[in-house]
N, C-alpha and C positions, 0 to 999 in steps of 0.2 A: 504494500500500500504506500504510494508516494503523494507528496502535494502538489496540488496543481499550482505551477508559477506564471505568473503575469508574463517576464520578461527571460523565458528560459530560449523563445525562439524569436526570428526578425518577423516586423512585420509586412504584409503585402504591400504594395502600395497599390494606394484608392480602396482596401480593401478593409471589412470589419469581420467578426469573428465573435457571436454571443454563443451564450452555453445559457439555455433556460432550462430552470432543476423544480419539476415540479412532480410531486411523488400523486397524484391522480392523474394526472396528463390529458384533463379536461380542457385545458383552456391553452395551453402549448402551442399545441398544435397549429390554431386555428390563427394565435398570434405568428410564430411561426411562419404560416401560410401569406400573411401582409406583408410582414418584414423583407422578405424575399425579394420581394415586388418594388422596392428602394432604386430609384433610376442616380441617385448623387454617388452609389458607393455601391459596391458590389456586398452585398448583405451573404455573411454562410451564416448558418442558423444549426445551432446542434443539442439536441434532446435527452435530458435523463432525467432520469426518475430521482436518483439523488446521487451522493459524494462517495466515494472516490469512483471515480473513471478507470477503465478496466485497463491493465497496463499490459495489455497485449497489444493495444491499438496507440501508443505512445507516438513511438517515432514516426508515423502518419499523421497524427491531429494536429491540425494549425494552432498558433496563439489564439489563445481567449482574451479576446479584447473585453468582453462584460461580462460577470456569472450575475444571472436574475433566478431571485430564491420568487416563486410565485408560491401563495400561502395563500390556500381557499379556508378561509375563517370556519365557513360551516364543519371542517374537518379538525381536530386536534390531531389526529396522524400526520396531515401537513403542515402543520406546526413544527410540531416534533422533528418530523423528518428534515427541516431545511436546519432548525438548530442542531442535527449530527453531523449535518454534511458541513457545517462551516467549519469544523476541523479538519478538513481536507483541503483546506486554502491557505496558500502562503498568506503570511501578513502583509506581504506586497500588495494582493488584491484589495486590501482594505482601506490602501491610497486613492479611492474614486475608482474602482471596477468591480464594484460589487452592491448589486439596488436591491431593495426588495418588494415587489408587486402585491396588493392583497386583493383580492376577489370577494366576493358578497358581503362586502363591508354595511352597505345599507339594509342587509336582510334583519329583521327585528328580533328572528330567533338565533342570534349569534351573541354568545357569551362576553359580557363587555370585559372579561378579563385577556379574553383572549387576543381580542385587538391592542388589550394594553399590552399584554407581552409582546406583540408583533408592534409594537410602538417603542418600546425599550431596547428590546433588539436591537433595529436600525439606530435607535438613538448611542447605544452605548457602543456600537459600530462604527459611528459617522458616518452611515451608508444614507440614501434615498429611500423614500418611501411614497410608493406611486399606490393608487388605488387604483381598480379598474372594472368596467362593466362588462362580466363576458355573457352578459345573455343577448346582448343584442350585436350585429354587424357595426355599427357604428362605434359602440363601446369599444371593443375589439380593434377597429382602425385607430381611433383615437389611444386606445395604450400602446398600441405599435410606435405612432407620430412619437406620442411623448420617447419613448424606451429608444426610437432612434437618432433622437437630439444627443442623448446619454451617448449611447454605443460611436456616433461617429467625433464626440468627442475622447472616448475614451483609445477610441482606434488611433486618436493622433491628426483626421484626417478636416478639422477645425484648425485655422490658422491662427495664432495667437494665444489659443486656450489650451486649456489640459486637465486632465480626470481629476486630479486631487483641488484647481482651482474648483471647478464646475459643484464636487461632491461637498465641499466647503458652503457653496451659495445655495444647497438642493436639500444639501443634510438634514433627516428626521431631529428632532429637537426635544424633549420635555425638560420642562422645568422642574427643578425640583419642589417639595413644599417649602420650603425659606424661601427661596425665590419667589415662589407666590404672594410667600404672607408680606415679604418687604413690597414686589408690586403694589399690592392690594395697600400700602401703608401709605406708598407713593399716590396713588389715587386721590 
C-alpha cells in the first residue's frame, strides 16, 4: 500500500487529471460524464470507490491533479469511507488538490451531525467544500462548472494562480465557539 503523491510524475500540458472517490458511485459517474466534455483543457477523469489505488496499475496512471472525496450525507458508509481513504494521500495533496463534494445536503432526513463532520473535515483540512445537486441534469452541470475552475487551477493550467493560492480563498471554514461568542460581543 503506497501514497498517492501530487508531484511524483510531470504534468501534460493543457492537460488535467481528477481522481473522484466516491464509495456508492451514484453521482460519479454522471459528473464524470460532463467533465469530459471541457473544450479549455483536455479533462481525464478517473473513478474509485475509495483509497489506496491498486498498485499494479502504478507506473501507467497519470498525475492526479485533484482527488474529490464526494460524501452523499444520506449514507454514513460514505462518510466513513472518504475519512479512510484520506490516509492514503500524501500531505502534499492537502496544498489545494484535494475538495470535498457533499450530495443531499438539502434532504431534511439527513443527520445535522453528519454535515457537521463533513464541515470539520474540510475545515481542519483547508480543503473546499462544494455542495451539489445530483438529482437533476442541471445540478450535475453546474458541480462539474464549479469542480472544473478547481481542477484546471490545480492542473497549473491558470496563469498567475495556483492550488494552495485558490484553496486558501475557497477553504471550508468554522469558527470556533470563542470566536463566536467575541463576534457576537463585537455586535
Amino acid at each position: 500500500m503506497s501514497l498517492l503523491r501530487p508531484l511524483s510524475k510531470l504534468p501534460d500540458l493543457n492537460a488535467a487529471n481528477v481522481l473522484l472517490v466516491e464509495n456508492e458511485e451514484h453521482f460519479q459517474q454522471k459528473l464524470a460524464d460532463v467533465m469530459v466534455n471541457e473544450k479549455s483543457v483536455i479533462v481525464q477523469v478517473r473513478l474509485a470507490k475509495s483509497l489506496p489505488l491498486p498498485m499494479k496499475q502504478e507506473k501507467s496512471r497519470p498525475r492526479i491533479d485533484l482527488v474529490v472525496f464526494i460524501v452523499n450525507l444520506m449514507s454514513e458508509l460514505s462518510l466513513h469511507s472518504a475519512e479512510a481513504s484520506l490516509k492514503h494521500l500524501a500531505p502534499g495533496y492537502f496544498l489545494g488538490k484535494v475538495c470535498f463534494m457533499v450530495t443531499n445536503a438539502r434532504n431534511a432526513s439527513v443527520p445535522a451531525e453528519r454535515m457537521e463532520a463533513v464541515r470539520k473535515l474540510a475545515s481542519a483540512l483547508n480543503c473546499p467544500l462544494l455542495f451539489a445537486e445530483d438529482q437533476t441534469p442541471d445540478g450535475v452541470t453546474n458541480a462539474a462548472e464549479r469542480l472544473l475552475v478547481i481542477l484546471r487551477v490545480a492542473a497549473g493550467c491558470v496563469p498567475m494562480t495556483t492550488a494552495l493560492f485558490l484553496s486558501n480563498l475557497t477553504r471550508c471554514t468554522i469558527s470556533t465557539e470563542a470566536e463566536q461568542q467575541n463576534s457576537d460581543y463585537d455586535a
